[in-house]
C-alpha positions as CSV (number, residue, x, y, z in Angstrom):
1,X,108.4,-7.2,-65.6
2,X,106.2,-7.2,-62.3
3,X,102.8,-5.0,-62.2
4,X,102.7,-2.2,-60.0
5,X,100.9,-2.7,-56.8
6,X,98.8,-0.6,-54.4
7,X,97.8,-0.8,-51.1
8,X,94.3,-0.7,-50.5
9,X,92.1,-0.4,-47.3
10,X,89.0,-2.4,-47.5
11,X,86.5,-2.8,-44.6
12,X,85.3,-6.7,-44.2
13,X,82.5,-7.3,-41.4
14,X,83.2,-4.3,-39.3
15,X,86.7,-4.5,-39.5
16,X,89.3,-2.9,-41.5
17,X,91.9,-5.1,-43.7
18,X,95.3,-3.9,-46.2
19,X,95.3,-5.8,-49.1
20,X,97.7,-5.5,-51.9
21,X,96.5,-4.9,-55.2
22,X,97.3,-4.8,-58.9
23,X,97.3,-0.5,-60.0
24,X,94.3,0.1,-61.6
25,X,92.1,-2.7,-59.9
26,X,91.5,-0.5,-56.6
27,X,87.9,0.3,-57.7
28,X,87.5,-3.5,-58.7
29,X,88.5,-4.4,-54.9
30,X,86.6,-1.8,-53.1
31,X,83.4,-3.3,-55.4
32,X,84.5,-7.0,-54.5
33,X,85.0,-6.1,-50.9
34,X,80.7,-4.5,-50.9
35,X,79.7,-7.2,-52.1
36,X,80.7,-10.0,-50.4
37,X,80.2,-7.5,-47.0
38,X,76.0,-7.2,-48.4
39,X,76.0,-10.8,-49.1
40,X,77.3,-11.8,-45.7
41,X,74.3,-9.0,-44.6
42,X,72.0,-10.8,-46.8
43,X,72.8,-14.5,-45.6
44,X,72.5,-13.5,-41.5
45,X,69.1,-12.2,-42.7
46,X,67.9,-14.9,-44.5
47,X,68.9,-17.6,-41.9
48,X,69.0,-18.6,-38.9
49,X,73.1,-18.0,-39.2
50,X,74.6,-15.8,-36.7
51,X,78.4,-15.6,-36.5
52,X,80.2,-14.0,-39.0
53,X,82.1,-16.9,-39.8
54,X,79.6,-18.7,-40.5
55,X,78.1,-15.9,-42.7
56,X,81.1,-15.1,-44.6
57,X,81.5,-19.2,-45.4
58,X,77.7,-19.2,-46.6
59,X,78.1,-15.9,-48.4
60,X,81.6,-17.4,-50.2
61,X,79.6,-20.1,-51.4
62,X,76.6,-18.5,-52.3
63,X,78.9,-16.1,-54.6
64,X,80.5,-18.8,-55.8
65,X,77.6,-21.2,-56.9
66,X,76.2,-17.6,-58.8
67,X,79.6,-17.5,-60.4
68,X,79.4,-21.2,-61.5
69,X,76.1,-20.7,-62.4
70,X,76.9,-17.8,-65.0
71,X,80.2,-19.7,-66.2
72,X,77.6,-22.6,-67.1
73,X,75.4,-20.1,-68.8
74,X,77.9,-19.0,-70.7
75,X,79.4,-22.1,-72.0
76,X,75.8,-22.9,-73.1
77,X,75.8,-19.7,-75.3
78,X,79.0,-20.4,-76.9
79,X,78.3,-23.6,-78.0
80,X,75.3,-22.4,-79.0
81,X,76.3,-20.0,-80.9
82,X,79.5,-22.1,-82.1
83,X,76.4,-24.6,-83.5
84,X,74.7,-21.6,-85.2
85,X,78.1,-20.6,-87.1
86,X,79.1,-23.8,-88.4
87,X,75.7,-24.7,-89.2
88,X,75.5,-21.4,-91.3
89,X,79.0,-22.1,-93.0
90,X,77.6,-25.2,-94.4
């Protein structure tokens, strides 16, 4: 059986945009949508970048390279703590 979906109105760069979305994620969107739109803020500030293109690209990555960054982190923890149960077990 499908999921429900919604249509949500989310402002990107100035502009407004539909997207469809899962029922019950709306919130999730809406949070997803202010922060990549205050990341693009932050990266035109930063630098010396000035179309929103370019902004949105260096923003994607920048989120991007924080979300590898935390999956890395995270791997580290679990093997870590897979090391500390096993050792334990012995």
């Amino acid at each position: 059986m499908s999921q429900k979906t919604n249509q949500v109105e989310v402002s990107l760069l100035g502009k407004t945009h539909q997207f469809a979305c899962t029922e019950g994620q709306e919130a999730a969107l809406l949070d997803a949508a202010a922060l990549l739109n205050s990341t693009v803020e932050e990266m035109k500030q930063r630098s010396s970048i000035r179309t929103e293109h370019n902004a949105l690209l260096m923003a994607a990555l920048h989120l991007c390279h924080d979300l590898q960054a935390q999956k890395t982190a995270q791997e580290g923890l679990i093997t870590k703590l897979s090391s500390h149960l096993t050792s334990s077990e012995e």
